[in-house]
NUKE-881593 format. One record per residue (C-alpha): x, y, z; residue in three letters. Coordinates in steps of 0.5 Angstrom, whole numbers. Example, Ala and Ser with C-alpha at 12.3 -4.5 7.8 and 13.67 -1.06 7.14 Angstrom:
px:py:pz:type
25:-9:16:Ala
27:-2:14:Ser
This chain:
px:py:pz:type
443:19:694:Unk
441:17:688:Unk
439:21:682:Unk
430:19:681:Unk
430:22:675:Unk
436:22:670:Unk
437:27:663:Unk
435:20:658:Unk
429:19:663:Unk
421:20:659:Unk
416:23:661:Unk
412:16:660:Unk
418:12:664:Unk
416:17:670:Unk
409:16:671:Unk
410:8:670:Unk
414:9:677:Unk
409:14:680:Unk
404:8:679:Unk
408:3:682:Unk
410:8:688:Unk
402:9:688:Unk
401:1:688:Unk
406:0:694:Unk
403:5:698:Unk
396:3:698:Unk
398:-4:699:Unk
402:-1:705:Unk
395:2:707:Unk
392:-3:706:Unk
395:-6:710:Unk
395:-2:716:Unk
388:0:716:Unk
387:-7:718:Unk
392:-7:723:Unk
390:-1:726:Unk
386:0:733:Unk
386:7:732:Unk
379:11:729:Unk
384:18:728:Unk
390:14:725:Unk
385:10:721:Unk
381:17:718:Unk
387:19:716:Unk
391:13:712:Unk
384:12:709:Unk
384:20:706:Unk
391:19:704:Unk
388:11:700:Unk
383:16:697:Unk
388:20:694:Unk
393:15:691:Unk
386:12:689:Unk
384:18:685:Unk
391:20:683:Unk
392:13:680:Unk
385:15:675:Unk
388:21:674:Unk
394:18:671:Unk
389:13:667:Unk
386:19:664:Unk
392:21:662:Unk
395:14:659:Unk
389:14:655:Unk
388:21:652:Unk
396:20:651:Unk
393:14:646:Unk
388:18:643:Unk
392:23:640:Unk
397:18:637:Unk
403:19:643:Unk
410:16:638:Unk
411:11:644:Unk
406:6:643:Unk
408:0:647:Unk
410:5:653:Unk
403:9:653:Unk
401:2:652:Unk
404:-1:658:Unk
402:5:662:Unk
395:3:661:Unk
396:-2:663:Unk
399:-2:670:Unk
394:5:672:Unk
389:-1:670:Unk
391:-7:675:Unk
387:-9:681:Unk
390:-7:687:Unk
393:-11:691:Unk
389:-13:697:Unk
């Protein structure tokens, strides 16, 4: 299996994936919910939607305090409030 996160990795290169990973998921359950017949199986994948949802303003939260405080990788806190900020797909 390969290695997620490597000794050179940032913190800020950490949350971008966690981001995309956050914009894949909810473009799944997206997906499925509207495939889905099932009231039980819908609740559900809406509850896990409502916290990818809230975790990704978390993290937008985050970038923007990061930005606030003067981070040294500007481009990079740049570029994370930039993806946390993007529409979902729908």
């Amino acid at each position: 299996m390969k290695d997620l996160v490597t000794t050179s990795d940032s913190v800020i290169a950490s949350l971008c994936r966690e981001v995309d990973g956050i914009r894949h998921r909810c473009s799944s359950l997206l997906e499925a919910m509207a495939k889905c017949s099932d009231q039980s199986l819908t609740c559900r994948l809406k509850k896990e939607f409502n916290l990818l949802i809230n975790r990704r303003s978390r993290l937008l939260e985050t970038a923007k305090a990061m930005q606030c405080k003067g981070v040294e990788d500007k481009l990079s806190i740049a570029f994370l409030v930039e993806i946390c900020s993007r529409p979902l797909p729908i």
